[in-house]
C-alpha positions as CSV (number, residue, x, y, z in Angstrom):
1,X,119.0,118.6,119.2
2,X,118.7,120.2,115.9
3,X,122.3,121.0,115.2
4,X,122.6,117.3,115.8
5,X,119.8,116.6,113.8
6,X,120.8,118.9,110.6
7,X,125.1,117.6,111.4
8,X,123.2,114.1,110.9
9,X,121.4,115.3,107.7
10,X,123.8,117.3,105.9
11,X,126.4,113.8,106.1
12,X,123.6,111.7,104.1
13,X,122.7,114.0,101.6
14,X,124.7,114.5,98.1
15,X,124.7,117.7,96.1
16,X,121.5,119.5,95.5
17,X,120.0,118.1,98.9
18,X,119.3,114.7,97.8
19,X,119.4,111.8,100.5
20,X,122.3,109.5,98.8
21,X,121.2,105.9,97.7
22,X,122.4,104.2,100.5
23,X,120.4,106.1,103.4
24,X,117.5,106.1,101.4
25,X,117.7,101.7,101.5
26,X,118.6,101.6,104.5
27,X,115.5,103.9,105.6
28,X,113.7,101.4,103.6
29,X,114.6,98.4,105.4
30,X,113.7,100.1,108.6
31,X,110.9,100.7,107.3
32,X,110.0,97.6,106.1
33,X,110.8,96.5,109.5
34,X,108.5,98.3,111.1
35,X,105.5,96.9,109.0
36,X,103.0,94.1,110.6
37,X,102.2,91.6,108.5
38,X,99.3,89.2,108.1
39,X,99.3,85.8,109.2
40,X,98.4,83.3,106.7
41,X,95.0,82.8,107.6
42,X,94.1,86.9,107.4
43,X,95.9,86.5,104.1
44,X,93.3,83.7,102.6
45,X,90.4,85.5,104.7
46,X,91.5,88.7,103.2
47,X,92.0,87.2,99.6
48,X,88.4,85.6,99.8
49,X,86.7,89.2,100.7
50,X,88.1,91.1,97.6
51,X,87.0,87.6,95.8
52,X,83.5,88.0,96.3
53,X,83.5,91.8,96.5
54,X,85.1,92.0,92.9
55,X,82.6,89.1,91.7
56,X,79.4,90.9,93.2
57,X,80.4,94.1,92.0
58,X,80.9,92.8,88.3
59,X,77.5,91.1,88.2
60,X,75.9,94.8,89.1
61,X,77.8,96.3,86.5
62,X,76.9,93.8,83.9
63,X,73.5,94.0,85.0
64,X,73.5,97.5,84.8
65,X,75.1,97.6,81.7
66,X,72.8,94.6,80.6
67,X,69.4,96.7,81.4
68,X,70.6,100.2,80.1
69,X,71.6,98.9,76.6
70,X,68.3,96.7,76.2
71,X,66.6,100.1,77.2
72,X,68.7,101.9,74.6
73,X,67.9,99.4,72.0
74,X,64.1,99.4,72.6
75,X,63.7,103.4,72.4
76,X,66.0,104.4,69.4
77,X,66.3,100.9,67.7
């Protein structure tokens, strides 16, 4: 199986051992194929989690930044 394997190998590869542009779209595609996508409906549930996740994380980090600037102001200012 591996003299089949490397006969297979050395046919899609150029000079210097690179996989010619070809194989490497068609691998790709395969790929590609292989992939499971989500459904609408995961896609909007999905969308809405990183929503409020991004939106809860920037109101921490505001806060944050909001309290440690009002302390910096009140002990050097």
């Amino acid at each position: 199986m591996t003299e089949t394997r490397s006969a297979a190998s050395s046919q899609n590869r150029d000079r210097g051992g690179r996989t010619s542009p070809v194989t490497f779209y068609r691998q790709v595609v395969a790929e590609l194929r292989k992939v499971v996508w989500p459904t609408r409906q995961q896609l909007i549930t999905y969308f809405w989690v990183v929503l409020v996740f991004v939106t809860v994380m920037i109101g921490i980090v505001s806060g944050l930044d909001y309290v440690f600037g009002t302390l910096m102001f009140k002990v050097f200012g």
